[in-house]
C-alpha positions, 0 to 999 in steps of 0.5 A: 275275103277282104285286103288285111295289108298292104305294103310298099317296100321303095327300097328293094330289100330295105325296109318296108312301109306298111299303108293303109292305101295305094295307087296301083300302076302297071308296074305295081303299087306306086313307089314299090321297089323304085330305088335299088342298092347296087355294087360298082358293077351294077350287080344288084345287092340284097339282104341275101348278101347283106342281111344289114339292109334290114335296118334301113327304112327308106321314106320318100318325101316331097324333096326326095327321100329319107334315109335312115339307119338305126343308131340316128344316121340319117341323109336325105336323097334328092332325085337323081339327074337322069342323064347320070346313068348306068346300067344294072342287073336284077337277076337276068334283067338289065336295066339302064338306072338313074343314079344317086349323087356321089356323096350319097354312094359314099353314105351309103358305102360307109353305113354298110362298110362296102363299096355300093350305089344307089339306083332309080327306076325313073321314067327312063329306065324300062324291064319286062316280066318274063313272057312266059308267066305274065304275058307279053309287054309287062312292065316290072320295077326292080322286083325280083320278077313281078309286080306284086306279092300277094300272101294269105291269113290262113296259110300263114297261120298253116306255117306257124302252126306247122313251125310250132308242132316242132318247136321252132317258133312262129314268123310274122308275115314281114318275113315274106314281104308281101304288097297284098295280104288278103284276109282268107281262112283257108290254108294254101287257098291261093294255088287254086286261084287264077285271077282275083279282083280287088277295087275293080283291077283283075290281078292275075295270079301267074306264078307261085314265089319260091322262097329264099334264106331272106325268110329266115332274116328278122325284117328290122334287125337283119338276124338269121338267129331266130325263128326260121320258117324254111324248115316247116316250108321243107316239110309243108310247101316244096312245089312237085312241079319243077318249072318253080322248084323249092319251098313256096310261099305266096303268088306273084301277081299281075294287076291288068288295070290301074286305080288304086286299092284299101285295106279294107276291100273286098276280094273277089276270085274271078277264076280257079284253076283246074288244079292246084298247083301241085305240092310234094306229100310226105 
């Protein structure tokens, strides 16, 4: 097996970059959902809310970052000064943020027709993945919960192949926004590993990702018209095990070391689990 992709989403919940390499932190891959939109309050926004943040692509460069929606408005963001704070929600984390200037908030709230904030994750702002699946003192960014999403090949052909058998189309793998795709022909493989090593770095594959109506969402354009993959994964991937109720599609994962990664590299599972974890049979 071998890393076929490997994806950087700096915005969370904006567009996503695809890269032939990374640098891997304790946190992920570097730049990895480091930026977020948030409302007045702090509450985090995602395209659950605002399925228009599809059509934001978000590209750092050497004096900051690059915003850019469709139709050619573009601004570009210098880093925030870190004194200028506040503090904001990701799920059930609260996270004391670096925030953008005011003229970009007020961009940004015009783009998307409501009132909104641009947040960082600098070198101040601390959160921990949850004890109970990734372990004690585990750093994680603005993601939804871990430091990477790892899918497969072989279980997104399984989808499609599923989705197809009922007239309902086919879906890319943008649709679950993976960090590490690994190349593997074996559908749903993925349950049965503990942990895999890629370039050196063990990765711990600690708990499955329950999936959400962002799956049914086209990754450019933001529409839930097209083909929707959360039926087939009704009929093929509910968990049995209710500490992660719902549909699944891929692993969160956690890297236990730092260096850096390739398309291109060899997988290697480094342990199995006893038992898969356990699916819903129809």
């Amino acid at each position: 097996m071998q890393v076929t992709e490997l994806n950087i989403f700096p915005l969370k919940s904006a567009r996503g970059i695809t890269v032939p390499s990374a640098r891997i932190e304790a946190m992920g891959l570097a730049g990895d959902r480091r930026m977020m939109i948030v409302d007045p309050t702090g509450q985090f926004i995602t395209q659950r809310e605002l399925p228009a943040l599809a059509t934001l692509a978000v590209v750092p460069t050497e004096i900051g970052v690059r915003l850019t929606l469709d139709y050619g408005r573009e601004a570009l963001v210098h880093p925030p000064q870190p004194d200028s704070r506040m503090d904001v929600a990701v799920w059930k984390s609260i996270v004391s943020a670096a925030v953008a200037d005011d003229a970009t908030n007020a961009t940004l709230s015009a783009w998307f027709g409501t009132a909104m904030k641009l947040v960082f994750f600098d070198t101040d702002a601390r959160r921990l993945a949850s004890k109970e699946w990734a372990g004690d003192g585990s750093p994680v960014s603005f993601a939804d919960g871990y430091q990477v999403l790892v899918t497969t090949t072989g279980s997104l052909r399984a989808l499609n192949e599923d989705m197809s058998k009922h007239g309902e189309g086919t879906v890319g793998m943008e649709r679950f926004r993976p960090n590490i795709v690994v190349d593997c022909d074996e559908a749903w493989a993925e349950d049965g590993w503990t942990a895999l090593e890629i370039g050196g770095i063990r990765y711990d594959l600690v708990k499955p990702c329950a999936r959400c109506i962002m799956t049914s969402q086209d990754q450019t354009t933001g529409s839930r018209e097209g083909a929707n993959p959360i039926p087939a994964m009704g009929r093929i991937r509910m968990s049995a095990d209710r500490r992660v109720p719902g549909p699944l599609f891929g692993w969160n994962a956690v890297p236990r070391g730092e260096g850096a990664i390739a398309v291109g590299d060899q997988v290697t599972i480094v342990e199995k689990r006893a038992e898969n974890w356990a699916i819903k049979r129809r």
